[in-house]
Each structure stands twice: as C-alpha cells, then as structure tokens.
N, C-alpha and C positions, 0 to 999 in steps of 0.2 A: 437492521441498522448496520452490522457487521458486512454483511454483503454489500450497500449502500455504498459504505467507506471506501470498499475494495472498486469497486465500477468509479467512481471518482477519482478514485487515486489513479490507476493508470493513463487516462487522457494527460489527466496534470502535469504528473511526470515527463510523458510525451512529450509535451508542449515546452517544460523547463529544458530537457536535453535538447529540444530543437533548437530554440530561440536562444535561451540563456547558456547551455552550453555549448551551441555551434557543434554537435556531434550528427556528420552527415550517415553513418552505416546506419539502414535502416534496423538489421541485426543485433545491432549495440543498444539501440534503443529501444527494441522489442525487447529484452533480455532485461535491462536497467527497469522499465517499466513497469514488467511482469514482476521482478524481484519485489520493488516496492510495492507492487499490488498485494504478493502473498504475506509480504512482511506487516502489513497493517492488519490482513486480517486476522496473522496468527497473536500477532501484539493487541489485538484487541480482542480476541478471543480468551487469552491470558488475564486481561484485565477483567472481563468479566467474572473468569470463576476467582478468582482474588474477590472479587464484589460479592460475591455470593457464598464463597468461605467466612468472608465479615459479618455478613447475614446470621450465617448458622451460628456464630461463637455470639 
C-alpha cells in the first residue's frame, strides 16, 4: 500500500504543478514531485509503526 501511495502521488503532483500551478521548468517539477512522492511514503511509513506500537501496548 505504502508504495501504492508513493506511485500515485508523483503523477498527481505533476499534473497540479502543471495545470494548477503553471510551473513550466520541467526540473522544478521533477523535484516538487519526487519531494512529495518521498514525503508520503516516509509519513506513511511513520504512521504505520505508530499503528503498530498501539497494537503492542
């Protein structure tokens, strides 16, 4: 699922920097996009072991 997320999230991104924020360097949007690819899946990586510390207590 974590990877899932991650493959998602970069197109998407893409797509908002393109259309919605009019950012033409193709650079800026590889960068912005990867960013928030790694960032979901460390934030959901995160939430998992918090999920799973709950479990144990």
């Amino acid at each position: 699922m974590q990877e899932l997320l991650t493959v998602v999230t970069y197109p998407i991104i893409w797509l908002v920097c393109s259309y919605l924020l009019k950012i033409e360097s193709g650079l800026a949007k590889l960068l912005i996009s990867l960013t928030a690819a790694v960032l979901v899946y460390v934030l959901y990586g995160l939430w998992q072991s918090q999920k799973e510390k709950q479990k144990e207590n």
